[in-house]
N, C-alpha and C positions, 0 to 999 in steps of 0.2 A: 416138548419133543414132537405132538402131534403136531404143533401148527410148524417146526422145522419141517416135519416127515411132508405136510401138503405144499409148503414153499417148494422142496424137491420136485414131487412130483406133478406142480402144475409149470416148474421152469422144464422139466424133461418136455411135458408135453406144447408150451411153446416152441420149445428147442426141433420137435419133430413136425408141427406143423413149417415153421421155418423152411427147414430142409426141404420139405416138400414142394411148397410154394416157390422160393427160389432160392438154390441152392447160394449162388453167389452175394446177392444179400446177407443170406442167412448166417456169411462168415462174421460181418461184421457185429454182428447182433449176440452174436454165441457167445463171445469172450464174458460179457457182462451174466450170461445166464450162466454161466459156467461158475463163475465167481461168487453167486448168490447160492448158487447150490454147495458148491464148496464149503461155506460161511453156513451153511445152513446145517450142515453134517459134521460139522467143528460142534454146531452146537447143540445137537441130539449129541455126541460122544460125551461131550463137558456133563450134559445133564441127565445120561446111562451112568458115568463116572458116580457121580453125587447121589443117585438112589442107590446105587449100589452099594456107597459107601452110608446111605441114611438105613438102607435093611442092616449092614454090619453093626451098625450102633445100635440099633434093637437086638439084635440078638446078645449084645455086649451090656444088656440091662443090668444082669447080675453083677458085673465087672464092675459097674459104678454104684449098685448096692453095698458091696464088699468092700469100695474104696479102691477100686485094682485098674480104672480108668486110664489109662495112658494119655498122656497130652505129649503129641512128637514134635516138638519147635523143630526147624528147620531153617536157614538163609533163604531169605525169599523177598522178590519186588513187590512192594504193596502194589503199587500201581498193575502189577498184571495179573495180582489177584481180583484188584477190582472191575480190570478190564474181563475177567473170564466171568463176574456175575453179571457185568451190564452185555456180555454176550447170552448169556442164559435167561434174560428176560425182556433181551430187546425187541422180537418178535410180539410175544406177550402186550408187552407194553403197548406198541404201535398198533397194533389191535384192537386194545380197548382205549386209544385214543387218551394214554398217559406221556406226559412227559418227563421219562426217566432220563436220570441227568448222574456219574460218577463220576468221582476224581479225588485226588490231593489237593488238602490244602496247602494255603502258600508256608505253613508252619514247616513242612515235610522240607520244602525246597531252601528255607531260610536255617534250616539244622543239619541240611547236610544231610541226610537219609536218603540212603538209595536200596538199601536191603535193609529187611529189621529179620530179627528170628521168630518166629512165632509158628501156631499150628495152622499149615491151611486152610485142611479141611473143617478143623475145631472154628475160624473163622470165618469162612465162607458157609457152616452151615448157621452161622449167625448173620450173616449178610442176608443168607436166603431168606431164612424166619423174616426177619425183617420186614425186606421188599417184597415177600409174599402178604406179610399182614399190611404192608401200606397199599398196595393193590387192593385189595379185598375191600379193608374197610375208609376207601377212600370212592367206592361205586357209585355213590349218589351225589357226591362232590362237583359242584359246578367247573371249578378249577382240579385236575387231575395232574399232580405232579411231584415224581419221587424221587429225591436226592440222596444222595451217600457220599459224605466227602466222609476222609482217613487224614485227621489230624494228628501230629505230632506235641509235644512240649516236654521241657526237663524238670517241672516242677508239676505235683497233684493239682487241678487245676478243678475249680467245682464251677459248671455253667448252670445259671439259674434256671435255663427252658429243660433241664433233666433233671428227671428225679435217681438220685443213687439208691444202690440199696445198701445198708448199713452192715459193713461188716461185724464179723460172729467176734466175742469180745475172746475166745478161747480157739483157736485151731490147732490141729495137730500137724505138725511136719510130716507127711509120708514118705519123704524120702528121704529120711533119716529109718525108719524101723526097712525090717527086712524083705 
């Protein structure tokens, strides 16, 4: 958010040297600053949105002690969910001189998916985790570069470059009790 907040204010302060220097040039040049700052305050809101909702889940600690977590699936385009993290860490990224790179794979497009249900924000705060710990621990790395594609398939599918974690041999249905 800070480096959106200095994007803004070094396009304002372009934007006013412009004007002052010549105003009729200055038209042509504004449209593109205008745009950068627009896109830049899309993405301080996107990522006010996402601490706001990362302090609600700390305070919702007990909620998932108790078992009382709510997961709210909803209709939604994978693809513009992954468009709203590679908006929240694009700046970031280009910064420290990574090549963040999302998308669908072609598995998405070959099954037909264009909405899945799922929780957004339960998601995207797994996206973040993610692309924050591949940023991080990717600092000293000669090649700098972090991918996120969202596959599909209709069958449990195990890739060898992931380790799973082993499901619990006994769970309880929660939403069966009261």
């Amino acid at each position: 958010m800070v480096q959106c907040a200095d994007s803004v204010s070094s396009s304002l302060g372009e934007m006013a040297v412009l004007i002052r220097e010549d105003p009729v040039l200055a038209h042509e040049k504004l449209n593109g600053l205008i745009d950068t700052i627009f896109d830049a305050i899309d993405t301080i809101q996107a990522c006010a949105t996402h601490q706001r909702r990362v302090v609600d889940d700390i305070l919702t600690m007990s909620k998932l002690d108790s078992k009382l977590l709510l997961i709210s699936p909803i209709r939604i385009q994978p693809s513009v969910l992954l468009q709203n993290v590679y908006r929240m860490f694009k700046e970031e990224a280009q910064k420290s001189s990574i090549e963040l790179e999302v998308g669908v794979d072609s598995s998405i497009v070959n099954l037909n998916i264009e909405w899945a249900v799922l929780d957004p924000s339960r998601v995207l705060q797994v996206l973040i985790n993610l692309i924050t710990n591949a940023i991080k621990f990717t600092v000293g790395q000669f090649i700098r570069k972090v991918k996120v594609t969202m596959c599909a398939t209709l069958e449990e599918e195990k890739r060898a470059e992931i380790e799973y974690v082993p499901r619990e041999t006994t769970k309880n249905d929660l939403s069966t009790e009261p």
